[in-house]
C-alpha positions as CSV (number, residue, x, y, z in Angstrom):
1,X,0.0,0.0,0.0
2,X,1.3,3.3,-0.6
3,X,0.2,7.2,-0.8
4,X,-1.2,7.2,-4.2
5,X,-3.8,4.0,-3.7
6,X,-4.9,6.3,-0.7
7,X,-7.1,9.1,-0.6
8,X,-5.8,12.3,0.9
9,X,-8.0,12.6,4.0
10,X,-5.0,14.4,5.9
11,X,-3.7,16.8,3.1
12,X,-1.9,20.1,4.8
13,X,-3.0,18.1,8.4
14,X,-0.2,17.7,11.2
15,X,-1.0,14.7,13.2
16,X,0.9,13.7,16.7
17,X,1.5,10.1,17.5
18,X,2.6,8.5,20.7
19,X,4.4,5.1,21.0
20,X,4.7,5.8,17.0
21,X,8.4,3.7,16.9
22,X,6.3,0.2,16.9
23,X,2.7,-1.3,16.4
24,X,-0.1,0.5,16.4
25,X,1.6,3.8,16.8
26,X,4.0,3.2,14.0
27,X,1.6,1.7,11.6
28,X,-1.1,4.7,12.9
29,X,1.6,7.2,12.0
30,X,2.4,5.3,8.6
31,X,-1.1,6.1,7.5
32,X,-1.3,9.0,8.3
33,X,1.1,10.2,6.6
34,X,0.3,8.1,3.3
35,X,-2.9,10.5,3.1
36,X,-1.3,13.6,3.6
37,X,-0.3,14.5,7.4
38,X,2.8,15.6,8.3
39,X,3.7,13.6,11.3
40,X,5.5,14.1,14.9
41,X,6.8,10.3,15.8
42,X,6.6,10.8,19.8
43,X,8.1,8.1,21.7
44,X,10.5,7.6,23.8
45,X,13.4,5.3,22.5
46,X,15.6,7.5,19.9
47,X,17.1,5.1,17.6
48,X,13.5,3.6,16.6
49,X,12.3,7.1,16.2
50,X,14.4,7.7,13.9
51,X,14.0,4.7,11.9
52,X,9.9,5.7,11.8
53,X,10.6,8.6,10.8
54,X,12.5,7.6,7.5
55,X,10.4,5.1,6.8
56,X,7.8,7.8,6.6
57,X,10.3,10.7,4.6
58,X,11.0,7.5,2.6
59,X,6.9,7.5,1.3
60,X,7.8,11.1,0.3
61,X,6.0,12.5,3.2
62,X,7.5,14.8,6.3
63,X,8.1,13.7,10.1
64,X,10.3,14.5,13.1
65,X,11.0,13.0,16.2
66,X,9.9,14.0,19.5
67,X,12.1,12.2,21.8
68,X,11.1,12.5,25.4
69,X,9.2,10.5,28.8
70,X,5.3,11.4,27.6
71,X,4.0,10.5,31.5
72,X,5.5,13.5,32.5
73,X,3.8,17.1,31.7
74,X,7.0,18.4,30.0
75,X,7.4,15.7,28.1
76,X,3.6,16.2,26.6
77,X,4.4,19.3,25.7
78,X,7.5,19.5,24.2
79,X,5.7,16.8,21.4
80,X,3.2,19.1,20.7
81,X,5.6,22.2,20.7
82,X,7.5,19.8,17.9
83,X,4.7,20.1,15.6
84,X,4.0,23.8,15.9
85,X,7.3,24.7,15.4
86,X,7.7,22.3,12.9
87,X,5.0,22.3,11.0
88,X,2.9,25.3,11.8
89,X,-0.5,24.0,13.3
90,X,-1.5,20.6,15.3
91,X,-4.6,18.7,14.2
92,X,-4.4,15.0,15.2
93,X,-3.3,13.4,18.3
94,X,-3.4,10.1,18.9
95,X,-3.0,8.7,21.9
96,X,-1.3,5.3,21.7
97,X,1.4,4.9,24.2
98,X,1.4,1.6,26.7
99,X,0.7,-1.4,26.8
100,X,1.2,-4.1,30.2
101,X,4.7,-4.8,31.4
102,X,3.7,-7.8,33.8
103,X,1.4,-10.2,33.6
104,X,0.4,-11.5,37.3
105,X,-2.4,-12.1,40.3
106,X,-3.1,-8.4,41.8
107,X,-2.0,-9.5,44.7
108,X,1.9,-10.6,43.6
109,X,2.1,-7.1,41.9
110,X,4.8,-4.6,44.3
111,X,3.9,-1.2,44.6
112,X,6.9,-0.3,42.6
113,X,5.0,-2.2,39.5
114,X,1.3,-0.8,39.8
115,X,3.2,2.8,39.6
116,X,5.5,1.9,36.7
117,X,2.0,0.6,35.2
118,X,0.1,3.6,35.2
119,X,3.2,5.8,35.0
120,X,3.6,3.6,31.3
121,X,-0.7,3.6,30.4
122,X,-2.3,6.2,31.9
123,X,-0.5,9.5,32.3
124,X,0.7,9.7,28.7
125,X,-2.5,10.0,27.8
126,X,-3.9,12.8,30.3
127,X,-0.8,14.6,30.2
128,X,-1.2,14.8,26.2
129,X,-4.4,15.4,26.0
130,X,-4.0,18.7,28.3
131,X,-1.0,19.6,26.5
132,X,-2.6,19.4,22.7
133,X,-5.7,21.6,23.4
134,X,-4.7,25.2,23.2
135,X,-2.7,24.3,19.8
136,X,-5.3,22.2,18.3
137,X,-7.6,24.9,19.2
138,X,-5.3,27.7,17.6
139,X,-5.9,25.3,14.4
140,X,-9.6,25.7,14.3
141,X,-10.0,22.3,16.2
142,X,-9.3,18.7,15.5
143,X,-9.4,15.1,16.3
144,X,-8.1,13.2,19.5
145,X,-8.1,9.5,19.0
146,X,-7.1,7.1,22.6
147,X,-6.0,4.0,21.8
148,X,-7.7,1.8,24.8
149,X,-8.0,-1.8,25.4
150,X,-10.7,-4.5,25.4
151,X,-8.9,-5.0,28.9
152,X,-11.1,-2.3,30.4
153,X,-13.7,-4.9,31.2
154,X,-12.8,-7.8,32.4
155,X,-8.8,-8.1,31.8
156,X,-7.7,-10.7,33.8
157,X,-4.1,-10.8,35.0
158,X,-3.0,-7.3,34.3
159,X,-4.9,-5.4,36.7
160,X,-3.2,-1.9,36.7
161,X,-3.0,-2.1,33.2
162,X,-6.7,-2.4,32.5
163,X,-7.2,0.1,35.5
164,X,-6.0,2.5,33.1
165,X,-7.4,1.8,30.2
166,X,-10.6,2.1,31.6
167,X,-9.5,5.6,33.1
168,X,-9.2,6.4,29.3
169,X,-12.7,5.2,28.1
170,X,-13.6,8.0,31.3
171,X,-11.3,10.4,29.6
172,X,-12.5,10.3,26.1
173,X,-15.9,10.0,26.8
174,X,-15.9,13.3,29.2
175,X,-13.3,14.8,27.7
176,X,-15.7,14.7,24.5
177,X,-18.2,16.8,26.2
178,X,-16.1,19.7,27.1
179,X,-14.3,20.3,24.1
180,X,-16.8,19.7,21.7
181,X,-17.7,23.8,21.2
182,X,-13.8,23.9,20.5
183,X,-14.5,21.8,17.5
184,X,-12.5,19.1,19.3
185,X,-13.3,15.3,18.8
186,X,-12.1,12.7,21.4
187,X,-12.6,8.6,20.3
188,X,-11.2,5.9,21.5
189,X,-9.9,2.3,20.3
190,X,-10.7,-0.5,22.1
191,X,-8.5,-3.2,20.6
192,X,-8.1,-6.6,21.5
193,X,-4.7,-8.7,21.3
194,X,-3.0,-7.2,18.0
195,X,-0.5,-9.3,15.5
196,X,2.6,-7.0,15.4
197,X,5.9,-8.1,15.1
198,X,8.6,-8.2,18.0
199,X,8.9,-5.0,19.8
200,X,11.9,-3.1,19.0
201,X,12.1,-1.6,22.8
202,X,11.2,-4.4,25.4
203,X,8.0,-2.5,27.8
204,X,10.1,-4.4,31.0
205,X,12.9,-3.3,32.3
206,X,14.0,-6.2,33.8
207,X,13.7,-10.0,32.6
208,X,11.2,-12.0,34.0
209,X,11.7,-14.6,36.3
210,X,10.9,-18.1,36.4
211,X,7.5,-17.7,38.1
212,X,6.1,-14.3,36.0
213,X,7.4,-16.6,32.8
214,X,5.0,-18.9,34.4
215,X,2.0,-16.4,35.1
216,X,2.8,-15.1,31.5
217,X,1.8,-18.7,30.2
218,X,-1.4,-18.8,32.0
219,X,-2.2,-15.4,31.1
220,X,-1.4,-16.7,27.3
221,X,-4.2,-19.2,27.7
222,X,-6.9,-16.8,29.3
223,X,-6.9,-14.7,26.5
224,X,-6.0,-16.2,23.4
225,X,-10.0,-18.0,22.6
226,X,-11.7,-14.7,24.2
227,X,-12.6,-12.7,21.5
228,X,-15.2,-12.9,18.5
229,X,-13.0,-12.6,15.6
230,X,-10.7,-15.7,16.3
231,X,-7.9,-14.1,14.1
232,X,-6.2,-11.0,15.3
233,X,-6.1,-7.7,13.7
234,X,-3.2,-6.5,11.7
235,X,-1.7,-3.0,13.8
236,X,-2.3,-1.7,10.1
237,X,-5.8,-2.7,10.5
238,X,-6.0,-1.1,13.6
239,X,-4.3,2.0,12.2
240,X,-7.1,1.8,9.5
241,X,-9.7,2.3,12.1
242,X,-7.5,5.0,13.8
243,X,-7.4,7.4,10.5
244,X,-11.4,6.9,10.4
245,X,-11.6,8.4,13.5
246,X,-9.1,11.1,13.3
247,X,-10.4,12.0,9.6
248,X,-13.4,14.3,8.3
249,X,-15.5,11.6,7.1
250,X,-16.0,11.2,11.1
251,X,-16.8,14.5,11.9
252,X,-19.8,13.4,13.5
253,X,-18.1,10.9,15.7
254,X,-17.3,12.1,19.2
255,X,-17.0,10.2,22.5
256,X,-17.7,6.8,21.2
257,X,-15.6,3.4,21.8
258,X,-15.1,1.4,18.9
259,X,-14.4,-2.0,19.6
260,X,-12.6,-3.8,17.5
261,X,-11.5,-6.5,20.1
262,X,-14.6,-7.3,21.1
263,X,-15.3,-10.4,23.5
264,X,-18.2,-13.3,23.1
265,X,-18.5,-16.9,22.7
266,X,-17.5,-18.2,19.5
267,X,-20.4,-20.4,19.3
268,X,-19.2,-23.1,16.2
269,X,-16.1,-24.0,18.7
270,X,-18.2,-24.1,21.4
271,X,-20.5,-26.3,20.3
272,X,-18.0,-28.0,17.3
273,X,-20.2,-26.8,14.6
274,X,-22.3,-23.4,13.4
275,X,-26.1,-24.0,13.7
């Protein structure tokens, strides 16, 4: 796929994306700019920055790097001060950054791990979505777009983590309300487990030991036969859905969840046939 079997939903746009080095953000940020945007690659490892942002100069379209810790305020900022300076005018900002470290009981997680959860899923998100509205506002308005997780309801083994991705369905959905006279648009993304390739920066800082290896297993088999859709989506398919949601042709759309991990029965393996 490439810019010109695209249309140009994002022509003269100027689109920030978080975690854009891997996955969803990278693939988010890909498409973006393939229909027009000029695009700030916010994350916080360098060296795969960079690489995202050729890839992207490489489809003939323009990107920087915004290198910096997004769970702090500063950090926020400073990636939305790289696209006004940059590029003039913000428009997009998708909200992508996180994802669970640990996979464990509540109870075995340390207090050191449920902070470095929500310091990883949570604040990235509220601290950029304070930070982007007076320059998306300068620009007439614009699109937020969360990414969240079908983990907000239910997620099993990964408590903190789903903690906070239900703190962002609160976050879009209220956040929708106030800046909707500031032509503003909050959505979210409720994905379920996503086929991506390997991550480039590990989420842990540490390696696991032989019991969280163990818990990771049995999270493994939790989740794997939870979802409708028994194959995964693409993080390009996912990105798909993100553009939607960021672009004109949902101008009507504010404050909704789209699911696009959502759970159920899978009623032919259930039963060993479809009625």
């Amino acid at each position: 796929m490439n810019a010109t079997s695209l249309r140009r939903r994002f022509e003269d746009k100027v689109a920030v994306v978080t975690g854009a080095a891997q996955g969803i953000g990278y693939e988010a940020a890909l498409r973006l700019a393939r229909e027009g945007a000029s695009v700030v690659v916010a994350d916080l490892a360098a060296g795969p920055a960079a690489e995202a942002v050729a890839a992207i100069e490489a489809e003939g379209a323009r990107a920087v790097a915004a290198v910096g810790d997004l769970g702090t305020m500063e950090g926020a900022r400073a990636a939305m001060t790289a696209a006004t300076d940059n590029f003039g005018r913000l428009d997009v900002l998708v909200n992508n950054v996180g994802g669970t470290i640990w996979a464990k009981p509540y109870w075995h997680y340390s207090e050191e791990e449920i902070r470095a959860e929500v310091d990883r899923s949570f604040w990235p998100a509220l601290w950029c979505s304070r930070a982007v509205i007076e320059p998306m506002r300068a620009s007439g308005g614009g699109a937020i777009v969360n990414v969240g997780s079908n983990a907000a309801a239910g997620g099993i083994y990964r408590i903190p983590y789903s903690a906070c991705k239900g703190a962002v369905v609160a976050l879009t959905e209220c956040l929708a309300v106030e800046l909707a006279p500031l032509n503003i648009r909050v959505n979210c993304l409720s994905p379920g487990g996503t086929a991506a390739p390997e991550r480039k920066t590990p989420r842990e800082s540490r390696p696991f030991d032989e019991q969280e290896r163990e818990w990771w297993g049995q999270f493994v088999k939790l989740v794997q036969n939870e979802e409708l859709i028994a194959e995964r989506a693409t993080a390009a398919e996912q990105a798909g859905v993100i553009a939607f949601l960021a672009s004109h042709e949902a101008g009507h759309v504010t404050g909704e969840i789209v699911e696009t991990g959502r759970r159920g029965i899978r009623i032919g393996e259930v039963l060993g046939f479809v009625p």
